[in-house]
LUMDO-951667 format. One record per residue: z, y, x of N, C-alpha, C in turn. Coordinates in steps of 0.2 Angstrom, whole numbers, plus 5000, padded with zeros to 4 digits. Layout:
<lozas>
ZYXZYXZYX
...
</lozas>
This chain:
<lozas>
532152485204531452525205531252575200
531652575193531452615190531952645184
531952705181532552725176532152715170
532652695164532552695157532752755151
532452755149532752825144532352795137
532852825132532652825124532252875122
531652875117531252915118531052915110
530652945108530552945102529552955102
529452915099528552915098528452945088
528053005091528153065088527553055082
527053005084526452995080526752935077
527052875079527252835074527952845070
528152895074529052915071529552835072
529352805078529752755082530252765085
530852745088531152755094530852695099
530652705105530552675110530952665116
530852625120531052625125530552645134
530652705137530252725144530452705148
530052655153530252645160529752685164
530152715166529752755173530052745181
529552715185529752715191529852765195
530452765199530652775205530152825209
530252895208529852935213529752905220
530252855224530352855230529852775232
529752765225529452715225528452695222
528452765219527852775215527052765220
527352765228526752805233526652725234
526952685233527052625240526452565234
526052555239525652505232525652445230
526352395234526752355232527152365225
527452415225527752425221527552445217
526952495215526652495209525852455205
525952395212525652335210526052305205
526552285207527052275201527252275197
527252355196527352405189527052395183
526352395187525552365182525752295179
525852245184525852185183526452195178
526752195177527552195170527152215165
526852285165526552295161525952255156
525452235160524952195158525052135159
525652115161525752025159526052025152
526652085151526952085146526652105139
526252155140525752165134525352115132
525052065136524752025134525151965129
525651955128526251925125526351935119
526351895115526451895108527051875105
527551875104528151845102528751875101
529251835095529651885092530351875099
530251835105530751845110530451855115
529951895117529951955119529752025119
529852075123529952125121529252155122
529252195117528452205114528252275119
527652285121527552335126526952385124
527052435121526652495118525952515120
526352545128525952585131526152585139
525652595143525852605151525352655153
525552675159524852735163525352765168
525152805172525252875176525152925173
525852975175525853035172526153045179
525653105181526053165188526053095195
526453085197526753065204527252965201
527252975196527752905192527052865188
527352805189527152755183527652765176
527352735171527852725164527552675160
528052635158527852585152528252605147
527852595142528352625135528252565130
529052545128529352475126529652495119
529852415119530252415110530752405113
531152475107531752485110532452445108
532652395109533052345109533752385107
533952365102534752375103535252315103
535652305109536052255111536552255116
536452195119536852185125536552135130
536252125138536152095139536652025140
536551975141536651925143536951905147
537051945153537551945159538251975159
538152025154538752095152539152045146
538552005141539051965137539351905140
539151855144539451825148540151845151
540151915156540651915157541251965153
540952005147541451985143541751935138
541251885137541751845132541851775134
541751755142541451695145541151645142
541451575144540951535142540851535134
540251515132540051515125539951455123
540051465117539851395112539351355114
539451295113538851235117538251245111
538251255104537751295101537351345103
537851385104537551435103537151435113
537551395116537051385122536251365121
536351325117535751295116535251325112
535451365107535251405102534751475107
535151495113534951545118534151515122
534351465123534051405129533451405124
533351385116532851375113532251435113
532651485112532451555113531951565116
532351565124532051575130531251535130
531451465130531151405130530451425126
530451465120529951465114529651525119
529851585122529451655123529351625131
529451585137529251525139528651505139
528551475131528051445131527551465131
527551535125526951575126526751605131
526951625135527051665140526451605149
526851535147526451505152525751465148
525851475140525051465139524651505140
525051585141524351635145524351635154
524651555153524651565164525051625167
525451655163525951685167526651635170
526751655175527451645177528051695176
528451685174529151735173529251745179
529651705183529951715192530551755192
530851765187531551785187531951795181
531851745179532351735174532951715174
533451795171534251755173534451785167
535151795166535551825161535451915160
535151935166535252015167534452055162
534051975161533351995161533351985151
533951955149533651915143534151955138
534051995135534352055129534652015123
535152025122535551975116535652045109
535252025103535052065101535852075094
535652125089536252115086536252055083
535752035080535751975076536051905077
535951915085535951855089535551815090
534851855090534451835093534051845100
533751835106533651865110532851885111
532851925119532251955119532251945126
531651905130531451895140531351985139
531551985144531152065147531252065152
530752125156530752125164530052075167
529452075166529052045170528852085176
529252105180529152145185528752115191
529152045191528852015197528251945194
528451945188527651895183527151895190
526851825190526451835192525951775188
525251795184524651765182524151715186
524151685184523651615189522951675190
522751655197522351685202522451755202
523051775200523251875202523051895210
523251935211523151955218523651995222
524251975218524852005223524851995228
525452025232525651995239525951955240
525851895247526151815246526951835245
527151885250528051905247528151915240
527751915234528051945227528051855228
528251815228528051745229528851725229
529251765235529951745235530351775232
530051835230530551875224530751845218
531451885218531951835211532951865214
533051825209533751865210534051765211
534251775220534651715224534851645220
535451685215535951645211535251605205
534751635204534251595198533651565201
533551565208532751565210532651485213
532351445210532151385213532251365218
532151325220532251275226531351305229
530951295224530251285230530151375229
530451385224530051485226530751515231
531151485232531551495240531151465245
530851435245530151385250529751435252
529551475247528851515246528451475244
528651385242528051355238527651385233
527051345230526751375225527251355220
527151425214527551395209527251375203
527651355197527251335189527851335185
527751315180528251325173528651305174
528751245180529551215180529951265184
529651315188530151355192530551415187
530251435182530551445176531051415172
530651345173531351295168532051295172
531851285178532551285186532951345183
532451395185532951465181533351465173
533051445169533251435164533851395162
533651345165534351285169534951325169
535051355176535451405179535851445173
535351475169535451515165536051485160
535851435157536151375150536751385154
536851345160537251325166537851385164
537951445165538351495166538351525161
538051525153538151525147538751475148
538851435147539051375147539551355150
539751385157540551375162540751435160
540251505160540651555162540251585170
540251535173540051525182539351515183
539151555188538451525191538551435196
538151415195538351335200538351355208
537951395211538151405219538351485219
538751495224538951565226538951555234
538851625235539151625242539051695246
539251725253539151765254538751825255
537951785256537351835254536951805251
536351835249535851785246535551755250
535651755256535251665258535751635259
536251625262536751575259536851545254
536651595245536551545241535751515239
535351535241534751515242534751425247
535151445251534951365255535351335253
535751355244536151285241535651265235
535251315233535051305229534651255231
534251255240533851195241534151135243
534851125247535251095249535951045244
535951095241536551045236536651035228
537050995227536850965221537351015215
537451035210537751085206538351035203
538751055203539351025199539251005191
539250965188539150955184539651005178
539151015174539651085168540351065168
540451005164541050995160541650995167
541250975173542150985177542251065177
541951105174541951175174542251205166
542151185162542151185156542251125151
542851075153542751025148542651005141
542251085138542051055130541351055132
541051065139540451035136540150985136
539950995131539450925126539050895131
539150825133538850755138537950775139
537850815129537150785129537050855132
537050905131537050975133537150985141
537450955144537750925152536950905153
536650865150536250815152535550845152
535450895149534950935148534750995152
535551015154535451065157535451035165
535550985166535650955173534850935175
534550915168533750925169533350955173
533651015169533151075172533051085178
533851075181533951115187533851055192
533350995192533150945197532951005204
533050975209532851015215532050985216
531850915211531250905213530950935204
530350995206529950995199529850945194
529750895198529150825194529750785191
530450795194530850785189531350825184
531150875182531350935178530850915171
530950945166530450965160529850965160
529350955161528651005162528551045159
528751065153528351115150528851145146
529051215145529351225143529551215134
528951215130528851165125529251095124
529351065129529451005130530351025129
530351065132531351085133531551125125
531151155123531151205116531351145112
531051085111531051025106531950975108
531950985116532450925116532950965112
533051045114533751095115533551095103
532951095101533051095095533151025090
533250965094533650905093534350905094
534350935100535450935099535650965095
535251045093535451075089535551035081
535251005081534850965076535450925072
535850885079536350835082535850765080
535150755084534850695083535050675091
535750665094535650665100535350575104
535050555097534550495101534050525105
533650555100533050605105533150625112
533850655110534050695117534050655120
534450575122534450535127533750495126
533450485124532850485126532150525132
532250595132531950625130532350645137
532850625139533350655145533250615150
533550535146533650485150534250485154
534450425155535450405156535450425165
534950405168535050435176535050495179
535050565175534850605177535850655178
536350625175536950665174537350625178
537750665180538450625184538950605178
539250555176539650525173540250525175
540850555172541650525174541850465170
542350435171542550385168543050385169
543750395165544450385167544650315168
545050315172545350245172546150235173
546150205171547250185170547450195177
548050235177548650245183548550305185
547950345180547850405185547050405189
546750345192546550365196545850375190
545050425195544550415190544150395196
543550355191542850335193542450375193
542250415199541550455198540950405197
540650395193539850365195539150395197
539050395203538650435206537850405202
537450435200536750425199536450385206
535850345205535550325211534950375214
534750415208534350485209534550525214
535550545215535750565220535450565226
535150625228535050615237535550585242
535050555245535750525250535850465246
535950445241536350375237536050315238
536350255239536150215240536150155233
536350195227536550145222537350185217
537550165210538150165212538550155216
538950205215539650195220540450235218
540750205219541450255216541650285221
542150325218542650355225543250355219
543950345223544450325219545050365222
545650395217545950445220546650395224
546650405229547150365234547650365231
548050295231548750275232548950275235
549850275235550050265241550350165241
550450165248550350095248551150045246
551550105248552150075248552450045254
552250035256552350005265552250045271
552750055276552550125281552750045287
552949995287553349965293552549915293
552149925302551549895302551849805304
551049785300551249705302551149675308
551449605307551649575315550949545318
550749515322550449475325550049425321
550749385318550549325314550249355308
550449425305550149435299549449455300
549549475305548749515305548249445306
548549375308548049325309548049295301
548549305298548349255293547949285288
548149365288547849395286546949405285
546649385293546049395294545749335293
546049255292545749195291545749195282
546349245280546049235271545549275272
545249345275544749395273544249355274
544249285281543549255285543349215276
543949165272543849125267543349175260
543749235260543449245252542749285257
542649295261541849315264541449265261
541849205263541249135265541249135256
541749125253541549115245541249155243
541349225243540849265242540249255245
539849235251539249215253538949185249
539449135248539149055243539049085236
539549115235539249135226538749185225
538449245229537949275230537449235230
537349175236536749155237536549115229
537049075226537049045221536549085214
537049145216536949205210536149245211
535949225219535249265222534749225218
534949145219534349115218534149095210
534649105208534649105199534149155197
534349235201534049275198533249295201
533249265206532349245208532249205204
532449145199532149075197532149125189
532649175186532449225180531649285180
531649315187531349355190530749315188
530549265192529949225192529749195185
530449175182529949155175529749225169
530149265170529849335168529149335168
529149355174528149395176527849325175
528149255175527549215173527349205164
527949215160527749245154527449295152
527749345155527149405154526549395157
526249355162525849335163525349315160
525749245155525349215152525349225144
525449295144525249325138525549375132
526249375136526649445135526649505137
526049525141526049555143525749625139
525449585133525149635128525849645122
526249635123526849655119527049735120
526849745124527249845125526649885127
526649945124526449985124526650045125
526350095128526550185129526450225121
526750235118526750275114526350345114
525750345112525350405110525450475110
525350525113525450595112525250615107
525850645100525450655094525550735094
525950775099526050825097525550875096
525550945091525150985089524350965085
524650865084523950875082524150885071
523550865070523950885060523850825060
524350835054524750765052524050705050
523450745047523150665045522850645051
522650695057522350645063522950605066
523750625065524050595071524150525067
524150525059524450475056523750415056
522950455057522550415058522550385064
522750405071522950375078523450315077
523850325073524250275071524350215068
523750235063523350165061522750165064
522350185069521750165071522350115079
522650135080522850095085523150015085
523049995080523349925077523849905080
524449955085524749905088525449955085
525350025080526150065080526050055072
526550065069526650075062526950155061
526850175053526850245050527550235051
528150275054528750295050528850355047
529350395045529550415044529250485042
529050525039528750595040529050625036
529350695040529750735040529350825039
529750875038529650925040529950975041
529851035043530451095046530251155049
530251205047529851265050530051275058
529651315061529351295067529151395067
529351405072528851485074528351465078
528451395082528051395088527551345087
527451315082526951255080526451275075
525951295074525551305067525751245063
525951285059525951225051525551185047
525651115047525251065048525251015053
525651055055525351005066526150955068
526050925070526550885072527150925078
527650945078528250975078528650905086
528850865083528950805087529150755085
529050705088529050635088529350585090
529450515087530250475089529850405089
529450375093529950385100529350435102
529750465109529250525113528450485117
528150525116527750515119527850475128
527250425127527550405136527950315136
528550325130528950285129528650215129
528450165132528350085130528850075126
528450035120528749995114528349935113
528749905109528449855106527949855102
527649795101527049805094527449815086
527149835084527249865076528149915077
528149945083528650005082528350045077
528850085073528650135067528550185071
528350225073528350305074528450365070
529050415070529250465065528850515068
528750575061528350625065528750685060
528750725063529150805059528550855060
528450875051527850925053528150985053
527651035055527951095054527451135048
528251165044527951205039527751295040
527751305048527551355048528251405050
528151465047528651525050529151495045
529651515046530451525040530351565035
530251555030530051615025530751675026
530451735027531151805027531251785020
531951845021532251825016532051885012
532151915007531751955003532352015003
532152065002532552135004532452194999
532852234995532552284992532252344997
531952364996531552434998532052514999
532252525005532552585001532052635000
532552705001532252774996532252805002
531552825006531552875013531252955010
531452945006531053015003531653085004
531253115008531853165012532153155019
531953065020532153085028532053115033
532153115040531653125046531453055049
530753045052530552995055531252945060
531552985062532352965064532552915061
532852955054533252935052533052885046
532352885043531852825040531852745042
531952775051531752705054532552675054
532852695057533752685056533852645048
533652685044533752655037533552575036
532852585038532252525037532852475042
532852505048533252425052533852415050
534152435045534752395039534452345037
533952335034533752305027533152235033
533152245039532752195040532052235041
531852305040531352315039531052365045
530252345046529952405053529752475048
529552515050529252565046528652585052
528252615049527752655050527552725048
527252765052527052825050526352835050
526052825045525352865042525152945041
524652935038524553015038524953065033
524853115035525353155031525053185025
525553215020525353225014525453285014
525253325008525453395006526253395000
526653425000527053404996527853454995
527653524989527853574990528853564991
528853494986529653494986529953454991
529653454998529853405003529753435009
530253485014530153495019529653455024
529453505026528853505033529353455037
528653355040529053355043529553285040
529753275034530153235030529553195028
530053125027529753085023529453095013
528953105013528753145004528553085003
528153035004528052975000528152905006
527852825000528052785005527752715001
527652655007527352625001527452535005
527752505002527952494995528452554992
528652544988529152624983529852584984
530152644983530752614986531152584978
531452534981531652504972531352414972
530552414978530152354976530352284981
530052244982530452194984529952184991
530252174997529952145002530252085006
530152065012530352045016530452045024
531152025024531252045033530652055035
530652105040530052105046529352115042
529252145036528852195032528952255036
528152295037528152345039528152415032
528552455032528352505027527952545029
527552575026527152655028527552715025
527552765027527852805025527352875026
527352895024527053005024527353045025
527353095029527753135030527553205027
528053245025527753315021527353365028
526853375024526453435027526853505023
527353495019527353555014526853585007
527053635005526553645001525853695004
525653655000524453665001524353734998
524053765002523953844999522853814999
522653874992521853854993521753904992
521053924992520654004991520754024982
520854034980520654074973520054084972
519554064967519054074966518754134960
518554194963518554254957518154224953
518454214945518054224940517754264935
517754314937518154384934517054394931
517154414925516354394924516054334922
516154304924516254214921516054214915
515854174911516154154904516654104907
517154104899517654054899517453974900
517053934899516953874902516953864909
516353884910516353884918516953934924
517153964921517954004924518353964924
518553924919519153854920519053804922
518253774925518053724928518353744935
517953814938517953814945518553834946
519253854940519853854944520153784943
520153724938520153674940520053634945
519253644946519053594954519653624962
519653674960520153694966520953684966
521153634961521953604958522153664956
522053704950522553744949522553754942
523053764937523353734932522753824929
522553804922522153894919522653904914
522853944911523253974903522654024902
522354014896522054074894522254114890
521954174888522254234884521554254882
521654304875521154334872521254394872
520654454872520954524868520054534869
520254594864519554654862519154674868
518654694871518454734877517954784873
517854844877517454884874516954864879
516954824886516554824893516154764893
516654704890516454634891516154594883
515454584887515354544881515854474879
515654464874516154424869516154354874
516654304877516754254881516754254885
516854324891516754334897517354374898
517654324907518154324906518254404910
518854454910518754534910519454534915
519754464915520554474921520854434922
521054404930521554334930522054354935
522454314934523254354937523354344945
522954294947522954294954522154294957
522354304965521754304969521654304976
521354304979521354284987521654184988
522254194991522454124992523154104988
523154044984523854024980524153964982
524553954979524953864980524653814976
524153784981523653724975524253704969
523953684964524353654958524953744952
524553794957524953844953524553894947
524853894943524453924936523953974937
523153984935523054054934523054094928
523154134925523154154921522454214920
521954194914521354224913521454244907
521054324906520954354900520254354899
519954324892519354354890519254364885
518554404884518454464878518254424873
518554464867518254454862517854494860
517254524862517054564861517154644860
516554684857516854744856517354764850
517154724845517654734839517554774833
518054824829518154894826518254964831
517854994828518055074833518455114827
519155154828519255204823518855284824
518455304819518255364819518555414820
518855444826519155534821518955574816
519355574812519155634806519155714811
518655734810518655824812518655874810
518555864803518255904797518755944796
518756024797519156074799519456094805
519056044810519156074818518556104818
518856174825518156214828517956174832
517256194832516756154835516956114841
517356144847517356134853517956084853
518356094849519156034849518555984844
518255994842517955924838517455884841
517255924847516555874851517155854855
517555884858518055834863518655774861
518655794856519055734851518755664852
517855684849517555614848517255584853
517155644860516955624866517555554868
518155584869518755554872518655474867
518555454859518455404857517855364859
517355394863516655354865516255374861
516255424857515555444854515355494856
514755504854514155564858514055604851
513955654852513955724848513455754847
512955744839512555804838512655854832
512655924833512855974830512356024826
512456024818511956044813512356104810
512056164808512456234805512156234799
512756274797512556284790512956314787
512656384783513056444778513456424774
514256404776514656394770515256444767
515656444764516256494762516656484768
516856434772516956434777517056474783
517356504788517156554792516656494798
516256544801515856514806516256484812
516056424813516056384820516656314816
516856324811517556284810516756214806
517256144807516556094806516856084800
516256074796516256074789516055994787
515755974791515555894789515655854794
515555774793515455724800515155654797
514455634800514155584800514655524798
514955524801515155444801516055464800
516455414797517255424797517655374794
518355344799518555284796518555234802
518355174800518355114806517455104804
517055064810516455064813516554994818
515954974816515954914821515854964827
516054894833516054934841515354904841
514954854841514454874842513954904838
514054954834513554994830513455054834
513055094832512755154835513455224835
513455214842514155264843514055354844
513555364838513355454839513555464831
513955514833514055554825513855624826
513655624819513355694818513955754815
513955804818514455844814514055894810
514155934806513856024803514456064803
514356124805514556204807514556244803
515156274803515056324797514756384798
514356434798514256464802514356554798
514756534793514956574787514656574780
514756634777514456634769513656664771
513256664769512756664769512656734766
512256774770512056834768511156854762
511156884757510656904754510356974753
509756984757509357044754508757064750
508957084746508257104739507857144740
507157124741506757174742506357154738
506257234734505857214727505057244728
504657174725503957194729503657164723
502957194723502657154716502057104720
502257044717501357024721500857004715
500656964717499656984712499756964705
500656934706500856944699501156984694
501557024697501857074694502657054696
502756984700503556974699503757004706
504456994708504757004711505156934714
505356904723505656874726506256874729
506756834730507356834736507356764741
507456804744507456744753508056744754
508256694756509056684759508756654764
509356714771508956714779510056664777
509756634784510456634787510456614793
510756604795511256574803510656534805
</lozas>
């Protein structure tokens, strides 16, 4: 009902996994009743064995869920390339299942299709349920048909019924599952799916080992649990199966026969000459008790007997009936006169000898060790402990003898606590600086690690796009399944320029500071700018935040050199001292000099720049002319005036 493609999440810089349904199926609202339901039973799910789910919605005319994207092999594809598996590693799968199981039916969901096609064998060898497509949640509101759905070879006896279902129609499937991990083979086949459907309700499954003789009696025994045709003799809780399958593993295979019990597997037993004793269970349908079946001999005689044999023959069978009559009745009433003295002792006061063994699991170790001794009738044994994903640390893990079990007075009771998750193993950090999102996450999943993608940075030596920082650093030490952060480069950061030009130098290097840019200063003379104000800086408008400006300021106005002009005519001398910045006032005067050439200058040499910048010149305006005119005045003398220029 739907296609998968590999997809890349461009905000976390993930790869994912996209299920998009079937155009042909989008319109019909069965089927995208369903779509929904996978989605939101599976998001609701927390656990490292199943597969984690992002996001879901409508785009256009399709549904989409977008998943964690697995790299592996399903569990069917492994089967039939490498057949049957290791009885470990059987059971190692089954715990798996059994743990993502559990969580799954504490949020009241149902799987309802669990086979090998559904359950992802990862590299590591661990696995992942996926596919809740037909899930269904206590009081959903499917359709009563999503009821019978499942795939023929894995689906219960009572969801072939269309009965209601619960956790054990999961176990049944998971049964099935172990089962064909384990031969190679599914237990029933047949021509279509409901031909194997009414074996599933109808007949009893061949026991592993005649399929596979390495397997394991106790692993036989477990797996033949599951797959009871009646629920109420299957497992009840998937929990309950996580613990037996992590006992065998364990090799505590008393637990397991406890916890399994001796009636539940068909047993061979070879016997001398060739022939075997099957011993049928009494739980068998149809069985009336043990019974053997024996492989025929032949008799060695083919010539039939005469008259007389077949009488004498038939008064020895009348003799050992009658003996055997008589030693039965003998042997009946012996064990009525045992029977009756039993229940009259337990009667008269043994009947307080035995007890059910308390249910201590998930509680913490001081309440359950407190039920233990508040009960006056069990004793403390053994306490143990062992990491556990599926138990909060502190809490009781499980117990020997099982809960349920009558014992005696002052039986010990063992408890194993759980220390919690497995501490990862610790990993160095690589160096993503310079990858692409891609190729960051690739790296990370070498090392045991997730990555993540945070906000991005500015960062001139790091393509737009690449990973520029990352945190922890790479070099530092982590742990499997640590998530890293990582930044990716924005490039380099361009900022405004702020014109200082006029500034004094304090405040100029502040305001090109606060905008990240590195200042170099410089000094020179200005004839414009008073003394600490800055007069040039090498950049402007927008630059590469963290890049140099370069600023010039005045040192004030300084020395001015004078021109000497003494000996220029007038007009080359007022332009000389113009072009220097001085201003020109001009005085004459009668010298031996010819007229207009300058004969003197105010000021000459070096001058402060800031003193008064007017120089005075004098003009020659020639030799001076004299006329005598002789006059007497009331003295009797005589005068001379000198006229000039």
């Amino acid at each position: 009902m739907a296609v998968v493609y590999r997809g890349l999440d461009e905000v976390l810089g993930r790869t994912v996994a996209i299920k998009t349904m079937l155009p042909q199926y989008a319109n019909d609202p069965s089927f995208a009743a369903r779509f929904k339901q996978e989605a939101q039973a599976a998001a609701a799910l927390n656990s490292q064995y199943i597969v984690q789910v992002y996001d879901w919605g409508k785009d256009g005319d399709t549904y989409y869920i977008v998943m964690e994207y697995l790299r592996g092999t399903d569990l069917k594809s492994g089967i039939r390339k490498h057949g049957a598996l290791d009885c470990k590693k059987v059971a190692q799968i089954g715990s798996q299942i059994a743990q993502a199981l559990s969580v799954a039916h504490r949020h009241e969901i149902i799987h309802r299709d669990i086979k090998p096609q559904n359950i992802m064998v990862l590299r590591d060898g661990n696995v992942k349920v996926m596919d809740f497509g037909i899930a269904r949640a206590k009081n959903s509101h499917l359709t009563a048909d999503n009821s019978v759905l499942g795939t023929a070879h894995y689906v219960s006896p009572e969801q072939t019924q269309g009965k209601e279902l619960g956790p054990t129609t999961d176990i049944y499937s998971l049964g099935i599952v172990m089962y064909e991990a384990a031969t190679g083979k599914v237990p029933f086949e047949g021509d279509d799916a409901i031909s194997v459907a009414l074996k599933q309700v109808n007949e009893q499954p061949k026991p592993p080992s005649l399929l596979n003789p390495n397997v394991d009696p106790a692993l036989e025994s477990i797996i033949l649990k599951c797959m009871q045709k009646n629920p109420a003799a299957r497992f009840q809780t998937a929990d309950e199966l996580y613990h037996v399958l992590r006992a065998y593993i364990a090799g505590r295979l008393g637990d397991v026969k406890e916890q399994v019990g001796t009636g539940d597997v068909t047993n061979r037993i070879p016997v001398k000459n060739g022939e075997t004793v099957r011993i049928i269970p009494a739980s068998d349908p149809g069985s009336t008790g043990a019974r053997t079946q024996r492989n025929p001999r032949p008799s060695g005689r083919n010539k039939p007997p005469s008259a007389q044999e077949l009488l004498e023959q038939q008064s020895r069978a009348r003799a050992r009936r009658e003996r055997r009559r008589r030693v039965f009745t003998i042997l009946g009433f012996l064990a009525l006169l045992a029977a009756v003295g039993t229940a009259v002792a337990m009667y008269l006061g043994n009947t307080n000898t035995m007890r059910a063994v308390p249910n201590l699991l998930n509680l913490t170790q001081a309440d359950a060790l407190a039920q233990i001794s508040d009960s006056g009738f069990f004793q403390r044994g053994n306490v143990t402990s062992e990491y556990s994903s599926t138990v909060e640390e502190g809490r009781v893990i499980s117990q020997n003898p099982v809960a349920g079990k009558k014992v005696e007075r002052n039986t010990s009771i063992d408890l194993v606590i759980s220390l919690g998750e497995e501490p990862k193993e610790a990993v160095v950090v690589p160096d993503l600086r310079n990858m692409t999102p891609t190729e960051a996450q690739a790296e990370l999943a070498k090392y045991g690690l997730k990555g993540e993608n945070s906000d991005s940075v500015f960062d001139a030596e790091v393509e737009t796009g690449r990973v520029a920082s990352q945190t922890p650093k790479a070099g530092e030490s982590a742990k499997e399944g640590d998530v890293i952060t990582y930044h990716l480069s924005k490039g380099t950061e361009t900022v405004e320029v702020p014109s200082v030009v006029g500034d004094y130098e304090q405040n100029a290097v502040q305001a090109l500071k606060d905008k990240g840019f590195e200042v170099e200063v410089a000094y020179d003379n200005s004839s414009n700018y008073d003394k600490g104000v800055v007069m040039e800086q090498s950049k402007t408008g927008t630059a590469e935040k963290g890049s140099t400006v370069r600023i010039v300021v005045s040192l004030g106005r300084g020395t001015v050199e004078v021109p000497y002009v003494v000996g220029y005519d007038q007009a080359s001398a007022e332009s000389t001292l113009a072009s220097y910045g001085f201003s020109v006032t001009v005085y004459t005067q009668s010298s031996e000099y010819e007229a207009g050439i300058v004969i003197a200058q105010s000021k000459s040499g070096t001058i402060s720049a800031d003193s008064d910048h007017s120089i005075t010149i004098t003009v020659s305006t020639g030799p001076e002319t004299v006329i005598e005119d002789e006059t007497t005045d009331n003295t009797g003398n005589s005068n001379a005036t000198t006229v000039g220029q």
